[in-house]
C-alpha positions, 0 to 999 in steps of 0.5 A: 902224653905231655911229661912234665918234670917241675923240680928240673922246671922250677928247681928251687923257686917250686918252693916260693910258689904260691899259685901254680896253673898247668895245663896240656889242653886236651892231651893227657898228662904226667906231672914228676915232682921229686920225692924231696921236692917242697913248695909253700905251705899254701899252694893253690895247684890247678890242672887241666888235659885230658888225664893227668898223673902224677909220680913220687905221690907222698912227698912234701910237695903234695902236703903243701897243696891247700887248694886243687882245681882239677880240670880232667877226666882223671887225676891220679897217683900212679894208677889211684885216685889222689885223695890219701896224697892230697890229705891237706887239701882245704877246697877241692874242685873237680871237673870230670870230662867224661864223667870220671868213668873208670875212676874209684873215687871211694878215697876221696874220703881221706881229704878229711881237712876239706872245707868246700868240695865241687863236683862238676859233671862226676857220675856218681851212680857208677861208684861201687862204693857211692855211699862211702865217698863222702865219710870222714868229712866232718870238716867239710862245710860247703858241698856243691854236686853240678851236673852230676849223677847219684841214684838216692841221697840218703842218710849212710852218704851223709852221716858224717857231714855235721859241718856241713852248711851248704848244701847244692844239688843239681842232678842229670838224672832223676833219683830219690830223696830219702828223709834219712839224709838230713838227719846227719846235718844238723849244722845246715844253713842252706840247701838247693835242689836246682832241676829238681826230678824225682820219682813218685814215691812214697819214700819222697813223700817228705820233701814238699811239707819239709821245705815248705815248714823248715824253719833252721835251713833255707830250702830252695827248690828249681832257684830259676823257676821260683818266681813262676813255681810254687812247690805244691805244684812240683812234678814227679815221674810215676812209675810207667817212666811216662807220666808226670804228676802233681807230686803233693796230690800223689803224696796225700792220696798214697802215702798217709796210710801207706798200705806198705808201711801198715803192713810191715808194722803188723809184721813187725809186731806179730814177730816181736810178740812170737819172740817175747812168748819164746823168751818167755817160755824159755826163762820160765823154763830155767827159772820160777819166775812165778815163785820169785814174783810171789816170793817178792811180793809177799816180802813187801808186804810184810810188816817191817816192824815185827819180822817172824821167820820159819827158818834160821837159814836157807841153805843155798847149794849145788846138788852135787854136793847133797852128800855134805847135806844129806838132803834133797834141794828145796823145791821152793826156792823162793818162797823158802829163802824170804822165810828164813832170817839168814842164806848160808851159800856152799860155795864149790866148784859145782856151785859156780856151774848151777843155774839154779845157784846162780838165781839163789845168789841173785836173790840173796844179794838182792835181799842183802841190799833191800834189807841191810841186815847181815842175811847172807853167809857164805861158807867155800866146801874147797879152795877156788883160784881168784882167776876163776872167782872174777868170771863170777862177777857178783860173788867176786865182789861179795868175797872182797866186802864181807867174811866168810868161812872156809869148810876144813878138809881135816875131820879134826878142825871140823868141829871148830867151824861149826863153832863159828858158824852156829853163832851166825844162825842164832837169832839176835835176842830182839827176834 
């Protein structure tokens, strides 16, 4: 292990540095800086050894650094990965040795101001968290993947890369391409797929028509071989992981009606259609859906010209409350409501809990907006907190915009309220 301390080595000049190379060969390496140490503002810092490690992580210096090429199977802070140090970075090159086995590289994600990412022989299949790695980079412009492992490209690893204009993807292994992964990149230029591999399968299926009919992005597919390789004639592996096929042969025999997908899609609907039939089932129910489709209709349909109405008013309240009454509920609300010039509403308690009162509200508003006529009169049978009135959104509402009347508790002031009320249910002289 070479330990290295750059505040005792450069003392006050770290701060003058604009490009900083170190290097421990093939041996590991541990690099002190100092907790108040600081540097240019736009330090270029490239490592290289077998590991390096830095201390005092957080400090002045490490907001410096704009540019880091790192050269190493690991490079850490302490016993992390370097991203939420290194959070100023604007280019960062990484060479992995041995394939950066043993490192979470998940933090690479807090270099949000990156610009241009190189990964050089990084196994990313062995990532518990592959698909987080590159979140939050929506600054990042050019991305470069060489010699690298990755089991699928899909939209969750890219979802966050709309700077992105670059695109260069050469893999050691072979993997998949879903359709999903470009969606995200809507600022993309340019993308290579360099030692092209993939597997037979309909998921895949895209790529060919997609790179031959692309017209924003330049696709490239095996860039040496491009004067000998047409992409019709692109290999897939099947799925003995022994033959090699023509992969647009493969796609135009399996995957324009993929049995797969029609499947699924019968699935699907058969499922949607169950859960319509259940919803339906159970709004029936609680609510006449059938009486308010009738009741709506027959409203329409009336001449607006000459209104004749049964009733003066529908009396909209809780069951609980019949004994103010003395009647049962009306069995038809609907059809009893659009017949009558005016809804009175009893407003308790037990009215703000009915499901059915709830539906007659609905409706009568409904009616007040359609009509634009005074037809909705709400009387409170006791005081209610406005705490609890704002639960009841609609009510709420209606109480702040129009009037209304409060039943007195005392027998003598009685009267007095149907005095107010009565002149309300009187139809206009017009009627």
């Amino acid at each position: 292990m070479i330990k290295l301390n750059l505040s005792e080595i450069f003392s006050s000049s770290l701060s003058q540095l604009t490009q900083l190379y170190i290097s421990s060969g093939m041996r590991p390496m541990q690099l002190a800086v100092g907790a108040s140490v600081s540097s240019n503002q736009n330090l270029s810092l490239q490592l290289k050894g077998q590991t390096v490690t830095f201390e005092d992580c957080g400090g002045p210096f490490f907001e410096s650094v704009v540019h880091l090429n790192a050269d190493t199977e690991q490079i850490l802070c302490g016993s992390e990965f370097i991203g939420r140090f290194f959070q100023s970075l604007k280019t960062f090159e990484f060479r992995s040795k041995l394939s950066a086995k043993g490192i979470d590289l998940t933090q690479l994600n807090k270099m949000v101001h990156l610009r241009k990412l190189i990964l050089i022989v990084v196994d990313l299949s062995n990532q518990t968290s592959a698909d987080v790695i590159f979140h939050n980079l929506t600054k990042l412009e050019e991305l470069k993947l060489f010699a690298c492992r990755l089991n699928i490209l899909e939209g969750s690893l890219t979802k966050d890369l709309r700077s992105l204009k670059t695109f260069f993807v050469h893999m050691r292994n072979i993997y998949n391409v879903i359709y999903s992964f470009t969606e995200p990149l809507v600022s993309l230029k340019y993308i290579m797929f360099d030692k092209f591999e993939t597997f037979c399968s309909c998921d895949n299926a895209w790529l060919v028509p997609w790179a031959k009919n692309q017209k924003q992005v330049e696709v490239i597919i095996n860039p040496i071989e491009a004067e000998e390789l047409d992409v019709n004639s692109l290999k897939c592996l099947s799925d003995n992981g022994m033959d090699r096929l023509n992969f647009l042969k493969y796609s135009e025999a399996n995957c324009s009606t993929d049995p797969g997908f029609v499947l699924f899609l019968a699935t699907s609907l058969g499922v949607l259609l169950f859960m319509l039939v259940v919803l339906l089932h159970n709004l029936a129910g609680h609510y006449p859906l059938d009486h308010i489709t009738l009741g709506w209709l027959s409203e329409a349909t009336r001449s607006k010209s000459r209104r004749r109405y049964q009733y003066d008013a529908f009396v909209s309240y809780s069951g609980k409350d019949e004994r103010w009454l003395g009647k049962d509920i009306v069995e038809n609300i609907t059809e009893s409501l659009y017949r009558s010039r005016h809804t009175l509403c009893l407003v308790s308690r037990h009215y703000l809990h009915s499901n059915w009162c709830s539906l007659e509200m609905r409706l009568a508003t409904c009616r007040l907006q359609a009509e634009h006529r005074d037809v909705l009169i709400l009387v409170f049978l006791e005081k209610i907190s406005p705490r609890r009135l704002s639960v009841h959104h609609r009510l709420a509402r209606l109480v702040k915009t129009r009037t209304y009347l409060d039943w007195p508790q005392e027998p003598g002031q009685q009267e007095a309220f149907w005095d107010d009320l009565c002149p309300k249910l009187k139809p206009p002289s017009q009627d």
